[in-house]
One Martini backbone bead per residue (centre of mass of N, CA, C, O) as a GRO file, in nm:
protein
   93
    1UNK     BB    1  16.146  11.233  10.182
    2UNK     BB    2  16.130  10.978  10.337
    3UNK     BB    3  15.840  10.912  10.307
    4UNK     BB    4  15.841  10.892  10.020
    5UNK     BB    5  16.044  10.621  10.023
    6UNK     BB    6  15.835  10.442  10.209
    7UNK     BB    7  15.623  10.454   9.985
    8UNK     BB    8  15.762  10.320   9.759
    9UNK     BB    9  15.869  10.059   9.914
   10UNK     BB   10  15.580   9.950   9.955
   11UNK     BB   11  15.478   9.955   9.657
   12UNK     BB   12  15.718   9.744   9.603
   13UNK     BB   13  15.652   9.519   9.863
   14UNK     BB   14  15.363   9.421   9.919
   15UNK     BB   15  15.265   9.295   9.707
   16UNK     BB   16  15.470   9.030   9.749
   17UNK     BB   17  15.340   8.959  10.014
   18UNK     BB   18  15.132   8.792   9.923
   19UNK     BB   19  15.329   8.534   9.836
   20UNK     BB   20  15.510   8.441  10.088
   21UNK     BB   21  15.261   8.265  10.219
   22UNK     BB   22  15.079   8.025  10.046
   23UNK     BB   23  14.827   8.024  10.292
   24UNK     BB   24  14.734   8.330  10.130
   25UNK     BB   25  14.664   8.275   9.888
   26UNK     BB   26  14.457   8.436   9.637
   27UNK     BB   27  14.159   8.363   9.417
   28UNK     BB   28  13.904   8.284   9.541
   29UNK     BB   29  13.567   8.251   9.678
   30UNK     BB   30  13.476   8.000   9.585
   31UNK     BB   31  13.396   7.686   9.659
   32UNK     BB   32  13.518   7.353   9.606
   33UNK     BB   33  13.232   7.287   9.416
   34UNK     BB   34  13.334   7.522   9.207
   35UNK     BB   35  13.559   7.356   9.063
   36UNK     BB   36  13.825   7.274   8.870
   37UNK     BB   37  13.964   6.989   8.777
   38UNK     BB   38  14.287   6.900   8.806
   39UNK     BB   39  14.260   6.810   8.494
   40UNK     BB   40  14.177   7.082   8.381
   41UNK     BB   41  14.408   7.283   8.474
   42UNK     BB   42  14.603   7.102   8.284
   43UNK     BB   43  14.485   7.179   8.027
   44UNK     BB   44  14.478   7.498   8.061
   45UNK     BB   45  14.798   7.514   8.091
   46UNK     BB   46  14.875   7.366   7.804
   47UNK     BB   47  14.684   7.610   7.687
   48UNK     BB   48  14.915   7.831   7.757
   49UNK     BB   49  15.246   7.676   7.722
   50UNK     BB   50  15.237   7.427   7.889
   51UNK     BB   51  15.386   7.148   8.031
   52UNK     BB   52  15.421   6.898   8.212
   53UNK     BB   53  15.251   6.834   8.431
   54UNK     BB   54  15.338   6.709   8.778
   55UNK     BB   55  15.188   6.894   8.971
   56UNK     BB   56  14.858   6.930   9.223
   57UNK     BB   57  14.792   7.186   9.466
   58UNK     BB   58  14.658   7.344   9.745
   59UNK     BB   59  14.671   7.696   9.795
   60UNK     BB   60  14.471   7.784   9.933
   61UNK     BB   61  14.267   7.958   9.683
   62UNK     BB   62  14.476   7.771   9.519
   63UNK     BB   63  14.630   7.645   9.241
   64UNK     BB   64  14.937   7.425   9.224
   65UNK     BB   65  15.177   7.415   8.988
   66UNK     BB   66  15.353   7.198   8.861
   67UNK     BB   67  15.601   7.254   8.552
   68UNK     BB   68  15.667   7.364   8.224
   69UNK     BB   69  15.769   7.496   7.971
   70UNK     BB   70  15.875   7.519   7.649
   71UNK     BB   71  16.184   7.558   7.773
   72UNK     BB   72  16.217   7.375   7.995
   73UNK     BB   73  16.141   7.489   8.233
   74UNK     BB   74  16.062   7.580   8.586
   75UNK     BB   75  15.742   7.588   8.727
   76UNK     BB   76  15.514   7.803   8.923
   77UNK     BB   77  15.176   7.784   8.955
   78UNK     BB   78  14.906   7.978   8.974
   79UNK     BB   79  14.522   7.949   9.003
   80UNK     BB   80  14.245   7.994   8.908
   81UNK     BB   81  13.977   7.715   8.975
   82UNK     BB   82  13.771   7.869   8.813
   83UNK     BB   83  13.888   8.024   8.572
   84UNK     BB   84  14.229   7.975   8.494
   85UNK     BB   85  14.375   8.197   8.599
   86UNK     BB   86  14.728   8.363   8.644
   87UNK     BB   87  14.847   8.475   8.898
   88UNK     BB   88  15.093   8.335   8.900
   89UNK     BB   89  15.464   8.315   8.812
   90UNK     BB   90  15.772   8.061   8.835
   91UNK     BB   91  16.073   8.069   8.669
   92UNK     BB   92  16.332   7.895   8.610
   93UNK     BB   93  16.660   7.936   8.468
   0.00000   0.00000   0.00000
């Protein structure tokens, strides 16, 4: 019984621990001559439905972005900058 419970806890928290700190973010594997320009992510998050990019930081190998939401919420978004995928993403309420 208790095994299963810390399987369950695992299962629970470890895929968050993925980006509990910043400098471990791991989005892409490709060198940064790889990469699309910062203003290009800025604009591929803005055709995803977000709006003002404020700043945009290398973090680990992902863009950091910060913006706001279409409901003008403050965002923080992850990005691998080769795909423009959104890996991660939090918004204030």
């Amino acid at each position: 019984m208790k095994t299963q419970l810390m399987l369950t806890m695992a299962a629970v928290i470890l895929p968050g621990l993925a980006f509990a700190d910043d400098d471990n973010a791991s989005c892409t594997k490709e060198p940064q001559s790889a990469w699309m320009k910062p203003q290009d992510a800025a604009a591929q998050l803005q055709e995803a439905g977000y709006s003002e990019v404020r700043d945009i930081k290398v973090s680990g190998t992902c863009y950091e972005i910060y913006a706001f939401t279409a409901k003008h919420e403050r965002a923080e978004v992850y990005m691998n900058p080769v795909t423009a995928e959104i890996v991660k993403a939090e918004v204030d309420d």
